[in-house]
N, C-alpha and C positions, 0 to 999 in steps of 0.2 A: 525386537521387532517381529510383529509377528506374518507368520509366512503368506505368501499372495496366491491364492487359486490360479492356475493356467489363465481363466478367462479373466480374471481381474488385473494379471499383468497384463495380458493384450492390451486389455481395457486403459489401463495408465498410459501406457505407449502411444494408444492414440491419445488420450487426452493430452499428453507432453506435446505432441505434434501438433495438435491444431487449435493450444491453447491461444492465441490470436484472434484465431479465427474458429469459435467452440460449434461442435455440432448439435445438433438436434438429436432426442431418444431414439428418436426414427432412423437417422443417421447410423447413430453408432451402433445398433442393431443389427444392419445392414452389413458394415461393416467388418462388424462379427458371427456374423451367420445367423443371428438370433431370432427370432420367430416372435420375442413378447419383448415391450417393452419393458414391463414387473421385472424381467429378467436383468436387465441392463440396470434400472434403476436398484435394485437387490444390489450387486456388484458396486456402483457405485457408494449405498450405503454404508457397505465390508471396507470399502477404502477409505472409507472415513473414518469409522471406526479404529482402522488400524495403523489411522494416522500419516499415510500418503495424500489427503488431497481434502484442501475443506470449500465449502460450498457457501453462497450470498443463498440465502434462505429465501430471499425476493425475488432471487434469478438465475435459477439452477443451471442457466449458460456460465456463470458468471463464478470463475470459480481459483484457486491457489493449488498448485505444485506444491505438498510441504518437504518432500523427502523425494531426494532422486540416487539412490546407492551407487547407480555405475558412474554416474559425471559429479555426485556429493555438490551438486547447489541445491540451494531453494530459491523459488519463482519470487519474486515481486513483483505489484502493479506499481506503474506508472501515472502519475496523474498529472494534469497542467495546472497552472496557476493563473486561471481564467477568474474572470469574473463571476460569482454563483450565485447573487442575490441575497438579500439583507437577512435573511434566513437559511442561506444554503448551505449545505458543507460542497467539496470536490469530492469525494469519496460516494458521491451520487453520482458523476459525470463518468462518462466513459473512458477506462484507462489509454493511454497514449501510446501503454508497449507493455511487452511485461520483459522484465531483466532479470537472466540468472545473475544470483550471489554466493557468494562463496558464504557458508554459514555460520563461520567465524565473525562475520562483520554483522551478525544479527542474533547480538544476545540478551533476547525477551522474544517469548513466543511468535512463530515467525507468521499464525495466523491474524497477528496482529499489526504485521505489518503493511508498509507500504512506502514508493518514492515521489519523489518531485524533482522537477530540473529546477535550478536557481534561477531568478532573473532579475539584473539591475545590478549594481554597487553598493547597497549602504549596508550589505551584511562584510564587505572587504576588511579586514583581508583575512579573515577567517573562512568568507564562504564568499569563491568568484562565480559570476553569470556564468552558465552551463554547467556548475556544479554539481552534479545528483545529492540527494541526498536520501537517507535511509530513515525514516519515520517511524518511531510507534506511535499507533493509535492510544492517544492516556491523555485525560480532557481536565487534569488536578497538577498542573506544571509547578513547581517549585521555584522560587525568584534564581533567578540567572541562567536559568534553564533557556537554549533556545529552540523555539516552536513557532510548529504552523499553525495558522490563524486566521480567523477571516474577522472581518474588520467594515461594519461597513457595506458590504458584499463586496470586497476586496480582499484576495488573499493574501497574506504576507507570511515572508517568514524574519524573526524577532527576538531580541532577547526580552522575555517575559519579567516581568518584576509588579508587584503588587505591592503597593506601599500604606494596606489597611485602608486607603477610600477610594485608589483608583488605581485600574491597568494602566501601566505606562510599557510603552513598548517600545524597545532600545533598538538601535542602529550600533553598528560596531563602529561603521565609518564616522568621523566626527560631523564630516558633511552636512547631516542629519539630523532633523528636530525632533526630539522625544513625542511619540503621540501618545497620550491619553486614550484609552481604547472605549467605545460607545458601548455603556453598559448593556444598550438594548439589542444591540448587533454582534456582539464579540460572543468568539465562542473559540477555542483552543481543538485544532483537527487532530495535532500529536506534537510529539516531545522528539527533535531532529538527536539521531542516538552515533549514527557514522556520518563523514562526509565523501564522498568518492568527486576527489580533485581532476578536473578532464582538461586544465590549462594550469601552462607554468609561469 
């Protein structure tokens, strides 16, 4: 790893702080005594580079913790399972929280990741309502793989199975009708890789 400039650690330190609630160039300039924002944005570029921290290219608020040495997590966003529109992903909506993880529970690049809370029964008893779960973003799921999905402009999450003419998308609980997924609406958001159980 390679080493952090004085100012580029400040710089992390705030961004760990107020990843919530991200600040503005003007902000963290301020912050730092700095005079230019080029200066700030420099630094921020050295962190990326070096592998601490990557950036939504759409919206340089918007951005991942990859590497924290003294407390050893990595950041995840959070997203809900809202309704997004028969085109939409969630990973467009604004995250719900972001959650340290211990970096063991995320093994596939961790700027690829992302969480959801569970909601409803028909993934039981594998995966209960308020379950988290740990997502890569990977849009080429493999049959029995379970993934999030939108459906519809519905998001679900599913066991995926492709049986050569159509998505059918499984329920664990038996409770549950297989759905056929809308070739014109479906789209796969990621492949659920950990579960983090929050009821017994």
């Amino acid at each position: 790893m390679k080493a952090l400039h004085p100012t580029q650690a400040k710089l992390l330190e705030i961004l760990k702080n107020n990843i919530t609630d991200p600040l503005t160039m003007e902000e963290l300039a301020d912050r730092l005594n700095v005079g230019s924002k080029s200066v700030i944005f420099h630094h921020i570029k050295q962190l990326e580079k070096k592998g601490f921290l990557k950036r939504n290219p759409a919206n340089p608020r918007d951005y991942m913790i990859l590497k924290d040495p003294e407390r050893n997590v990595v950041y995840l966003k959070m997203y809900g399972m809202a309704k997004c529109g028969p085109a939409g992903t969630i990973l467009d909506g604004t995250p719900t929280r972001v959650v340290p993880v211990d970096p063991s529970m995320v093994y596939f690049p961790v700027g690829k990741g992302f969480m959801v809370e569970a909601k409803g029964d028909s993934m039981e008893h594998l995966i209960s309502p308020k379950d988290w779960l740990i997502v890569e973003t990977n849009h080429l799921p493999k049959n029995k793989d379970v993934v999030v999905c939108v459906n519809n402009g519905e998001v679900l999450v599913k066991r995926f199975n492709n049986d050569g003419k159509n998505v059918i998308l499984l329920s664990e609980n038996p409770a549950y009708a297989p759905i056929v997924a809308d070739p014109s609406t479906f789209h796969v958001e990621g492949i659920v890789r950990s579960i983090i159980k929050r009821s017994v």
